[in-house]
C-alpha positions as CSV (number, residue, x, y, z in Angstrom):
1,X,-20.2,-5.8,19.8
2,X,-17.7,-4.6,22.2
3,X,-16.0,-7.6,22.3
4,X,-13.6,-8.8,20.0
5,X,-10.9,-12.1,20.8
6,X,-7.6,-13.0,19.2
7,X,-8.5,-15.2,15.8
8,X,-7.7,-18.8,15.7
9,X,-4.5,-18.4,13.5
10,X,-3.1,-15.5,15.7
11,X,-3.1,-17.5,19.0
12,X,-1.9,-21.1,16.5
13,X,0.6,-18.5,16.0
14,X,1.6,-17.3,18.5
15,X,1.8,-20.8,20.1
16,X,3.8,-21.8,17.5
17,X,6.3,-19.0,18.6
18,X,6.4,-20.5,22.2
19,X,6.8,-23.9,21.0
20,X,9.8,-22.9,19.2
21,X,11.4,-20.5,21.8
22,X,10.9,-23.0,24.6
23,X,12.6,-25.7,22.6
24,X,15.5,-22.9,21.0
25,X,16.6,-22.4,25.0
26,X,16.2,-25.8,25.7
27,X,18.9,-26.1,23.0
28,X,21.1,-23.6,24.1
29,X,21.9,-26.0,27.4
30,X,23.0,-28.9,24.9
31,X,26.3,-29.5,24.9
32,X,26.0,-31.4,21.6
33,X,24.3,-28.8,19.9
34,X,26.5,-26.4,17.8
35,X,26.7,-22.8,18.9
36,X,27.0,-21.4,15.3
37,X,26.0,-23.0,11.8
38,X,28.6,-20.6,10.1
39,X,27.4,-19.3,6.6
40,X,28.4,-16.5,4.5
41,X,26.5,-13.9,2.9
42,X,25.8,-15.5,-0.1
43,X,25.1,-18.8,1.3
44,X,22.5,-16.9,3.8
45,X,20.7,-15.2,1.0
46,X,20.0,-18.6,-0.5
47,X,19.1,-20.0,2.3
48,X,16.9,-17.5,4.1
49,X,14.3,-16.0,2.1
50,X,14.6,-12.5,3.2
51,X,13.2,-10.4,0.1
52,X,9.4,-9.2,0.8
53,X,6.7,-9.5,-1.8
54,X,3.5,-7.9,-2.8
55,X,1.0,-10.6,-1.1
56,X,2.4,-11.3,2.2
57,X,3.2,-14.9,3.2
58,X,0.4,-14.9,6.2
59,X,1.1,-15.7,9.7
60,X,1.2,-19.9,8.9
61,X,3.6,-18.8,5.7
62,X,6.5,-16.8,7.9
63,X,7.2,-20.0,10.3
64,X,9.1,-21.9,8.2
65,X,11.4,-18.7,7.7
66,X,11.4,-17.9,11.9
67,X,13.0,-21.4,11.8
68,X,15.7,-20.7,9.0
69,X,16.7,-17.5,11.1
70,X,16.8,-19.5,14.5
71,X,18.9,-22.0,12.9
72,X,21.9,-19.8,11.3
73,X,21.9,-17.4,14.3
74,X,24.5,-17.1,15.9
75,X,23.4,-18.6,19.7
76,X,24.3,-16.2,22.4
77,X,22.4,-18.5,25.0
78,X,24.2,-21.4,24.1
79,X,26.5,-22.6,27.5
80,X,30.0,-22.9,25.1
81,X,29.5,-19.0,24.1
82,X,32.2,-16.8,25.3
83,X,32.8,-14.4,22.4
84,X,31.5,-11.1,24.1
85,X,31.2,-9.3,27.3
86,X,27.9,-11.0,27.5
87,X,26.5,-14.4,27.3
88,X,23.8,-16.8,28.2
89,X,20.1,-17.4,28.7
90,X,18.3,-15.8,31.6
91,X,14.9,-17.0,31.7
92,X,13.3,-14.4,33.7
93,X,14.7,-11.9,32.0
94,X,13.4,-13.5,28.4
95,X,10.2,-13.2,29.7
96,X,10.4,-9.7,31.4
97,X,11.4,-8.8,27.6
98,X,8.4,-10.9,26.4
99,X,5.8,-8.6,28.7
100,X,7.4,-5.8,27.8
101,X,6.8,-6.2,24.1
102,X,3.3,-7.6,24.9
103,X,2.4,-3.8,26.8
104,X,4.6,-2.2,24.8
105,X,5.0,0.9,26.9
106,X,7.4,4.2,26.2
107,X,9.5,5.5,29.2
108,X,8.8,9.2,28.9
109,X,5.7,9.8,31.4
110,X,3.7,8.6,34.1
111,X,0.4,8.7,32.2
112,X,1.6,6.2,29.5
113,X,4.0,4.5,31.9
114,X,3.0,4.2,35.7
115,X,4.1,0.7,37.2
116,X,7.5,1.1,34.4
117,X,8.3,4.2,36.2
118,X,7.9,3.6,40.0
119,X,10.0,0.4,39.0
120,X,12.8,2.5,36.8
121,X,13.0,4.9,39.7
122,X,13.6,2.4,42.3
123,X,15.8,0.1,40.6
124,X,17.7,4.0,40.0
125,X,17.6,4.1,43.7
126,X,18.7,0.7,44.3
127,X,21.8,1.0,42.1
128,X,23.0,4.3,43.6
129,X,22.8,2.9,47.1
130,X,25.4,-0.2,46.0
131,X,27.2,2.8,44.5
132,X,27.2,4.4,47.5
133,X,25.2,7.8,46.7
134,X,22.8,8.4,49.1
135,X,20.9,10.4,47.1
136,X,21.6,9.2,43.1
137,X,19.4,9.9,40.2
138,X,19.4,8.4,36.6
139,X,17.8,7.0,33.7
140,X,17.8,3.8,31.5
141,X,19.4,4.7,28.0
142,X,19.8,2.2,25.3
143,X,23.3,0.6,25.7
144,X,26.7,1.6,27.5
145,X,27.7,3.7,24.2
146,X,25.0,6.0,25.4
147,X,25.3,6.1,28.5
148,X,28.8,7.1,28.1
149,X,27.4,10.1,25.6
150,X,24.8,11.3,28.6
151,X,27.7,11.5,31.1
152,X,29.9,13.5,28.7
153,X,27.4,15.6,28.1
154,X,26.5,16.3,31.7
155,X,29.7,17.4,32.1
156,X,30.0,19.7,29.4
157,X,26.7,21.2,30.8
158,X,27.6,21.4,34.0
159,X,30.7,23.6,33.4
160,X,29.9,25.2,30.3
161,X,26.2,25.4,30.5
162,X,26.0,28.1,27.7
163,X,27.3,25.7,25.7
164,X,23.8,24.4,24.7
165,X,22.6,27.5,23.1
166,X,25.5,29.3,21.8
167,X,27.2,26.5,20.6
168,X,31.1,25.9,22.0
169,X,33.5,28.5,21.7
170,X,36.8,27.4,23.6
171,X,39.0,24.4,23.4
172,X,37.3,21.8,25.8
173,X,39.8,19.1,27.0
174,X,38.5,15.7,28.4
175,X,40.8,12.4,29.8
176,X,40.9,8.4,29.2
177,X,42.8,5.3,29.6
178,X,44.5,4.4,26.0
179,X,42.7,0.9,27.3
180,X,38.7,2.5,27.3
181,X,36.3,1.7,25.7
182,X,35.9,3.8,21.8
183,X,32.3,5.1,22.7
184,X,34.3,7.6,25.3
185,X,36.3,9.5,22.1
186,X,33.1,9.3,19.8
187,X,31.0,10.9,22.4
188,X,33.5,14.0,22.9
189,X,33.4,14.4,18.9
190,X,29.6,13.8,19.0
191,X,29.1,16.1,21.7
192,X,31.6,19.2,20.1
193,X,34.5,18.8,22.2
194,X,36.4,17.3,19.1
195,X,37.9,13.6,19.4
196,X,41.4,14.8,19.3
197,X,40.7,16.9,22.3
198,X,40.0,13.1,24.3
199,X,43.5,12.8,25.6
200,X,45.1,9.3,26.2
201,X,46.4,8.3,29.2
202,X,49.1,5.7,29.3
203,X,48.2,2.6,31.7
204,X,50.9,0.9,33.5
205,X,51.9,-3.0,32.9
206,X,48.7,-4.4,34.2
207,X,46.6,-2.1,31.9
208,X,46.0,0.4,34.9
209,X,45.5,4.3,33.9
210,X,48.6,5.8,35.8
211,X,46.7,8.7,37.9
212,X,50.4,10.9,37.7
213,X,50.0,10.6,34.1
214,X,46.7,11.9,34.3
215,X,47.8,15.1,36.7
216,X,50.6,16.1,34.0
217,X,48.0,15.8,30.8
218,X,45.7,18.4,33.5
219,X,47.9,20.9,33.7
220,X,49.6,20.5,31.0
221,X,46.0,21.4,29.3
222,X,45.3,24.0,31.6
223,X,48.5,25.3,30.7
224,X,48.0,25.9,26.8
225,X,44.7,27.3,28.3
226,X,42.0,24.4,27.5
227,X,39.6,23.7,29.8
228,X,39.5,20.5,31.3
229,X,35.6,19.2,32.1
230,X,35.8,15.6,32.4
231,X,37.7,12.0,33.1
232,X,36.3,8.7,32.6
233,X,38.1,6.0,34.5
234,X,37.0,2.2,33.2
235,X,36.0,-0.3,35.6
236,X,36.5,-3.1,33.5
237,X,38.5,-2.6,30.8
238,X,37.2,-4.2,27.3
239,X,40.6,-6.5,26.8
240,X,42.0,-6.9,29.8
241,X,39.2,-6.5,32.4
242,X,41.2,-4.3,34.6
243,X,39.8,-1.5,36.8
244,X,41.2,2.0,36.9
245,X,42.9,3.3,40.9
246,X,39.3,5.0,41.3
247,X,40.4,7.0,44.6
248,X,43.4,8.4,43.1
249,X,41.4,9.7,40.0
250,X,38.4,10.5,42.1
251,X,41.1,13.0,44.2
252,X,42.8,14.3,40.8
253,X,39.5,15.2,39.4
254,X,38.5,16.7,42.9
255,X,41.6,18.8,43.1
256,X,41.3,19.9,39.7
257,X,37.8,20.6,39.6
258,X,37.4,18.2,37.0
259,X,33.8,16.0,36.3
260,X,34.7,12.8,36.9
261,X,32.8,9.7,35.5
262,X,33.2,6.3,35.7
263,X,32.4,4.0,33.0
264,X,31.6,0.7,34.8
265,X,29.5,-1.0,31.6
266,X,31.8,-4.3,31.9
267,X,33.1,-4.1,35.4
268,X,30.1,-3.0,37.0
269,X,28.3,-6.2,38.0
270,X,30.9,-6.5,40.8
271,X,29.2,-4.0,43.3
272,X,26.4,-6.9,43.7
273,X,29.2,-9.0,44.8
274,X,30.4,-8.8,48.9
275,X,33.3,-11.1,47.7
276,X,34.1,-8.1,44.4
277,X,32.9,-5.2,45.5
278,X,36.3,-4.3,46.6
279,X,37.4,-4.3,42.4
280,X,35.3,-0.6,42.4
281,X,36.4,1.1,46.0
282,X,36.2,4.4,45.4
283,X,33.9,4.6,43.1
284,X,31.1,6.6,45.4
285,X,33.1,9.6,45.0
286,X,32.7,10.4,41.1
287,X,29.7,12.2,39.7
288,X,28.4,9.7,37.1
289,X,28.5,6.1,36.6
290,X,27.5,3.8,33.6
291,X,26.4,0.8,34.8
292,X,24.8,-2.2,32.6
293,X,23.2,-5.7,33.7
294,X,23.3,-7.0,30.3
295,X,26.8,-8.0,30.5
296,X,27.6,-10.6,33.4
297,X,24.0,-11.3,34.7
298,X,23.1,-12.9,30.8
299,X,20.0,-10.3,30.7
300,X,18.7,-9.6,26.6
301,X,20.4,-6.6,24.9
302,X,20.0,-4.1,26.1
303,X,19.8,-3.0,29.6
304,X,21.9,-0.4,30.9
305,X,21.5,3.2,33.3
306,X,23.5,6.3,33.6
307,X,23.7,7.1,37.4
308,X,24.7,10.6,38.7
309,X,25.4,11.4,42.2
310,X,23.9,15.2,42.5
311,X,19.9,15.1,41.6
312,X,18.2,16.8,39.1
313,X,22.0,17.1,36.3
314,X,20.0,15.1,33.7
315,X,16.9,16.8,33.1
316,X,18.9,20.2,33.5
317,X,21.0,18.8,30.7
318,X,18.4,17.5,28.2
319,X,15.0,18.6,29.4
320,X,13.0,20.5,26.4
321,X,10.0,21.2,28.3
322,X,7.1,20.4,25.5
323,X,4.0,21.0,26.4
324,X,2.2,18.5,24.2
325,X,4.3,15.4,26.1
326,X,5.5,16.4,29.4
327,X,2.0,18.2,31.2
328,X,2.0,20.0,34.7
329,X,0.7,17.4,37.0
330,X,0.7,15.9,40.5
331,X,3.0,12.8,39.0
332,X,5.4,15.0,37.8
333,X,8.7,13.5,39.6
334,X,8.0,10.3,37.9
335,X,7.7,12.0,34.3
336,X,11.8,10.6,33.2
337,X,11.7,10.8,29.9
338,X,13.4,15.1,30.1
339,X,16.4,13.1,31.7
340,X,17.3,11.3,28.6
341,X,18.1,12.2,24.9
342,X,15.2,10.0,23.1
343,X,11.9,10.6,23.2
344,X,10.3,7.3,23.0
345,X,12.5,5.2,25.0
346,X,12.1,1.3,25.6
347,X,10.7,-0.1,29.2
348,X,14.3,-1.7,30.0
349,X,13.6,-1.2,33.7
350,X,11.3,-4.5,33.2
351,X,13.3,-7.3,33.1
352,X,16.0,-6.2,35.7
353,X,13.0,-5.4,38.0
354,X,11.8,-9.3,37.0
355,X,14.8,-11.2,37.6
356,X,16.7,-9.0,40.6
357,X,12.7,-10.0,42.2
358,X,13.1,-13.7,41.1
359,X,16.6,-14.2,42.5
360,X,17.0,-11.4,45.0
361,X,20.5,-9.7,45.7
362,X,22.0,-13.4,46.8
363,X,21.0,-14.9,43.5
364,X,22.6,-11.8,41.9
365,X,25.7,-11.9,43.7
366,X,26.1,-15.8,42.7
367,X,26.4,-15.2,39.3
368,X,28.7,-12.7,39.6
369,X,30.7,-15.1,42.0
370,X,30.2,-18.0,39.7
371,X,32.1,-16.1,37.1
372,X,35.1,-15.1,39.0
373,X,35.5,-18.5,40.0
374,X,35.4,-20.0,36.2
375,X,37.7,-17.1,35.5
376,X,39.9,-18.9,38.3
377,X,39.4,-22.4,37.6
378,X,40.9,-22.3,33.7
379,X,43.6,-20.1,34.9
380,X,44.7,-22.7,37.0
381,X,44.3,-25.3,34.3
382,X,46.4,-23.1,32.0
383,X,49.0,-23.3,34.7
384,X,48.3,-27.5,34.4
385,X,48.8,-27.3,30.4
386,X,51.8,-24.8,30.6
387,X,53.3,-26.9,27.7
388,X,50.9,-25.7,25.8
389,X,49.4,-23.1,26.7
390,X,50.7,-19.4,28.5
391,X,48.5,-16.8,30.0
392,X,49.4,-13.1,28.9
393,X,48.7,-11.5,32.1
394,X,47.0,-12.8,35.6
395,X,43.0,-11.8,35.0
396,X,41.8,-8.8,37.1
397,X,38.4,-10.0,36.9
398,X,36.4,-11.9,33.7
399,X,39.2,-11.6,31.1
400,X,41.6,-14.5,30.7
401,X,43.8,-13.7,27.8
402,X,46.0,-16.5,26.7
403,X,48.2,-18.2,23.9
404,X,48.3,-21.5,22.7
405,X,51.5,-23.1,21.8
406,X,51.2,-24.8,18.9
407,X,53.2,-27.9,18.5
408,X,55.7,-26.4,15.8
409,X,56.7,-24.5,18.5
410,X,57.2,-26.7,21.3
411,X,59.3,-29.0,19.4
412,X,62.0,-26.0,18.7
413,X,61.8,-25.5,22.9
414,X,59.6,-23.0,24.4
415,X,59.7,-19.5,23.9
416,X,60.0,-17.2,26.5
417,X,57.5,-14.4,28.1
418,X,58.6,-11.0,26.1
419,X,59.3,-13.7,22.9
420,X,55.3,-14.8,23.2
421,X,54.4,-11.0,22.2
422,X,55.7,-10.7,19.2
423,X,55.9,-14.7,17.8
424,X,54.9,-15.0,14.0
425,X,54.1,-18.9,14.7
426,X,51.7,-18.1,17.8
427,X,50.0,-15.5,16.1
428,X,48.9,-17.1,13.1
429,X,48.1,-20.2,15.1
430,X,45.2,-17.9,16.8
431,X,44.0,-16.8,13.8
432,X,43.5,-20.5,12.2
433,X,42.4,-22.0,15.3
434,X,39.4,-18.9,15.6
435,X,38.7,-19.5,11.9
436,X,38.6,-23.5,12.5
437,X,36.4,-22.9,15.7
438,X,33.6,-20.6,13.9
439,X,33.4,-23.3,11.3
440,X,33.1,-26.1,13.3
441,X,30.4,-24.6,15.7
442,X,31.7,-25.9,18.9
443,X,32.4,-23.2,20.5
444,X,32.6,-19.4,20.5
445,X,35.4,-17.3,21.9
446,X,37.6,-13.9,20.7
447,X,41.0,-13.2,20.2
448,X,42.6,-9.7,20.5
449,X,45.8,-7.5,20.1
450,X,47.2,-4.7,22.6
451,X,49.4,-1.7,22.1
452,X,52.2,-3.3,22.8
453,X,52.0,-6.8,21.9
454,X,51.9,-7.5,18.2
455,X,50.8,-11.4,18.4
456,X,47.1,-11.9,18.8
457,X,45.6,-13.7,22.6
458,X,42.9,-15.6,23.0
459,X,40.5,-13.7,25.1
460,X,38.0,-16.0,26.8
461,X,35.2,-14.1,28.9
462,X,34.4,-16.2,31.7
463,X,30.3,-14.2,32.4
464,X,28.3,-17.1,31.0
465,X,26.4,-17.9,33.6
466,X,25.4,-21.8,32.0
467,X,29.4,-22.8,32.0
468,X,31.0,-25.0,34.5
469,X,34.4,-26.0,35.5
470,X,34.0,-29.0,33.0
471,X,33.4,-26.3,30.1
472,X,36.4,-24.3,31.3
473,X,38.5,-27.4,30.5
474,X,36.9,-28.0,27.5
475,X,38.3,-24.9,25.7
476,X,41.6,-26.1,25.8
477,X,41.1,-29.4,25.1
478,X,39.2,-27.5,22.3
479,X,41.4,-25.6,21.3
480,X,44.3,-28.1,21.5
481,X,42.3,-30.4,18.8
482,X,41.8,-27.6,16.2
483,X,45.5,-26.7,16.4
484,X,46.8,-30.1,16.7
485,X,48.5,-29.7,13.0
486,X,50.0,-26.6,13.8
C-alpha cells in the first residue's frame, strides 16, 4: 500500500521529546532553578552514558539519557545567564528551528529549496535596507567567524581577482582594531594574506580604533610597497561593546581605495532600534557588513548573514558553476547557494523569518531597547554600591565591565581608578567569586582582561531578553554574597 504512518513508539517518542522541551523552557524562566549543575569530565562520564553499543538502546531506551544531558547542560535559556554575547529562550525561534529540522531542507537551489529562498532573499533585502543599501545582496553563512572569512575574501577578489587561480604572489596588507574580534586575523591567514600581514590598530581610551592611526599604518604599507585590500571596523567590540568612528574609516578606506567591511556580529542588533541606530551611523557607506540575530534577539545558534553593498561580489567570488547542482533554469536568481563557501548549507533564514513575522520590527526594536535599558539600570546601581563595587569604563552599549571590592580591601580605604587596574586583591577576588558562581549554579556571567589593565573585570552582557531590573540587582547582591569572605 501507498500508505505508510509514523509507528506508535515514534510518535510516544516524539511526544516524549515535546513533553520534555516544553517543561526544560518552562524551567529556564525559574528563578529557583539553577543555571548550571557544574560537573567535570570525569564526573560527566559517570554520569552520562555516552559510549555506543552493538544493539542500540531503542527509542524508549535513549530518554532516560536525553534527560541526563538536559540536566548537566549548561542552560543558555535560563533568565540569570549572561556569560556570552547571547542569551535566552525565543520561542518562535525554537520552533522556526524545530520546522526546519522537521523539512530539513539545503540552501543551495530553488528546486530543493523554494519558500527558504524567496524568504533568505527577502530577509537579504530587508537587512540591507536598515543598512542603508538600496540595492544589497548576501547570503546566510554559519556564524560570524564566517561571515568575517566571506568578506575578507571578497575583498581579496575584488582587487586581486587572479588571486583565485594563480595563487597570491605579492605581500597583501589588511587593517583591525587591536580590540576585534580573532576570527578577523584567522581569516587573513586562512585566506593567504598571512596573519602577520593583519595590522593592529591602536584604539583610544574608550576602546575606539583611532582612524589617524589607521591612515599612517596605510601608507606606511603602501610605502614598503604592500598592497592594502581591506579594513574591518567592529561595531561592537567583544569586551568592551564599543563601536568603531564608521564615517571616518568609511572616508580613509574611500580615499585610499581600500575594501572596507564592517563587522557588526555583536553590535549589529542596534540598526532595528530608532532609539540605537545612531551607535552604527555610517555604516551605509562600507562594502560588506556581518550581521547576526543570534546575539541580542536570543535566537538558537546559529543565525548570521554577510551583506555586501554592490550585487553580484559573492557568487563572483565563490561560484564553481557545477553542472550536476546548479542547472540553467528560469529560477536561476534564487539558486544562492554559488554565493557561499559550503555546499550544503542549513535553512537559517527560517527562524528569523518566524519570529521578525511574530513580533514585527516594534517587537524587534523592544528587545534591543530592553537591553540598553538593563545595561543602564545596573550601571546606576553600581553607582548606588560604589563601596563595593566600581565600573571600569561607562558601557557604549551591552557591555558593563566592573570590579567588586572585596571587603579586605575596603577596610585598608579604597583604592583609586588607575590602582583598580593593576590590584592583586581585586583580581583574585574575580577569579574566586567566577569559580564560586559556576559551582553554585545561580548565576552565569564572564570576567575578562584588556591590553592594558592587568586585573581581571567582571563583564556582564546585559542581551538576555528574560532579565529585569530586579535580576540586574541581583548580580551584585550575588556577587557580594560569594565574596563576602574576601
Amino acid at each position: 500500500g501507498g500508505r505508510m504512518s509514523l509507528s506508535n513508539d515514534e510518535k510516544d517518542f516524539i511526544d516524549s521529546v515535546i513533553k520534555m522541551s516544553i517543561q526544560y523552557m518552562q524551567k529556564n524562566r525559574d528563578r529557583d532553578e539553577p543555571v548550571v549543575r557544574f560537573k567535570t569530565p570525569k564526573e560527566l562520564e559517570s554520569l552520562i552514558n555516552f559510549p555506543i553499543s552493538d544493539q542500540g538502546v531503542g527509542l524508549r531506551g535513549i530518554i532516560e539519557d536525553l534527560e541526563q544531558t538536559m540536566k548537566y547542560s549548561v542552560r543558555t535559556g535560563h533568565v540569570r545567564f549572561y556569560n556570552q554575547l547571547w542569551a535566552g529562550t525565543n520561542i518562535p525561534a525554537v520552533m522556526g528551528e524545530w520546522l526546519t529540522a522537521v523539512m530539513n531542507s539545503s540552501m543551495y537551489t530553488f528546486e530543493v529549496s523554494p519558500v527558504f529562498s524567496i524568504m533568505e532573499v527577502q530577509l537579504i533585502e530587508k537587512v540591507s535596507k536598515l543598512i542603508g543599501w538600496e540595492n544589497g545582496d548576501g547570503v546566510f553563512a554559519p556564524g560570524g567567524a564566517h561571515c568575517n572569512l566571506l568578506a575578507i575574501l571578497a575583498a581579496r577578489n575584488h582587487h586581486f581577482p587572479e588571486i583565485r587561480s594563480k595563487g597570491i604572489q605579492k605581500t597583501i596588507v589588511c587593517f583591525s582594531s587591536i580590540h576585534d574580534h580573532y576570527t578577523i586575523q584567522r581569516a587573513a591567514g586562512v585566506i593567504g594574506a598571512g596573519e602577520d600581514n593583519c595590522i593592529k590598530i591602536a584604539v583610544d581610551s574608550n576602546g575606539l580604533m583611532i582612524p589617524e592611526e589607521l591612515e599612517k599604518a596605510i601608507v606606511d604599507a603602501k610605502s614598503k610597497g604592500h598592497h592594502p585590500f581591506f579594513i574591518n571596523a567592529t561595531a561592537g567590540t567583544t569586551v568592551l561593546g564599543a563601536y568603531d568612528p564608521l564615517e571616518k574609516i568609511a572616508a580613509i578606506a574611500k580615499k585610499h581605495g581600500v575594501w572596507a567591511h564592517v563587522d557588526a556580529a555583536w553590535g549589529g542588533h542596534a540598526l532595528l532600534s530608532d532609539k540605537h541606530r545612531h551607535l552604527l551611523k555610517g555604516i551605509d557607506q562600507f562594502d560588506s557588513v556581518t550581521w547576526t540575530a543570534t546575539k541580542c534577539l536570543g535566537l538558537p545558534q546559529q543565525c548570521a548573514a554577510i551583506l555586501t553593498k554592490t550585487r553580484g561580489i559573492l557568487a563572483r567570488c565563490n561560484a564553481m558553476g557545477k553542472d550536476y547542482l546548479f542547472h540553467e533554469h528560469a529560477e536561476k536568481e534564487w539558486d544562492l547557494g554559488e554565493k557561499s563557501l559550503n555546499c550544503g548549507r542549513r535553512v537559517d533564514a527560517f527562524k528569523l523569518w518566524v519570529t521578525w513575522k511574530v513580533l514585527g520590527n516594534e517587537g524587534m526594536a523592544e528587545i534591543v531597547d530592553h537591553a540598553f535599558d538593563q545595561a543602564r539600570h545596573i550601571c546606576q546601581e553600581i553607582g548606588k554600591r560604589s563601596d563595593r563595587f566600581h565600573v571600569m569604563m561607562q558601557p557604549q552599549s551591552l557591555n558593563v565591565c566592573f570590579w567588586f571590592i572585596p571587603p579586605s580591601v575596603r577596610s585598608r580605604g579604597m583604592p583609586t581608578d588607575a590602582e583598580y587596574a593593576d590590584h592583586k586583591v581585586v583580581d583574585d577576588a574575580v577569579i574566586q567569586i567566577r569559580d564560586r558562581m559556576q559551582k553554585k549554579g545561580s548565576m552565569l556571567l564572564n570576567y575578562s582582561d584588556l591590553a592594558g589593565v592587568k586585573s581581571h573585570f567582571f563583564r556582564l552582557i546585559t542581551c538576555n531578553p528574560g532579565a529585569n531590573q530586579k535580576d540586574m540587582e541581583f548580580i551584585l547582591d550575588e556577587i557580594e554574597l560569594l565574596g563576602a569572605d574576601l
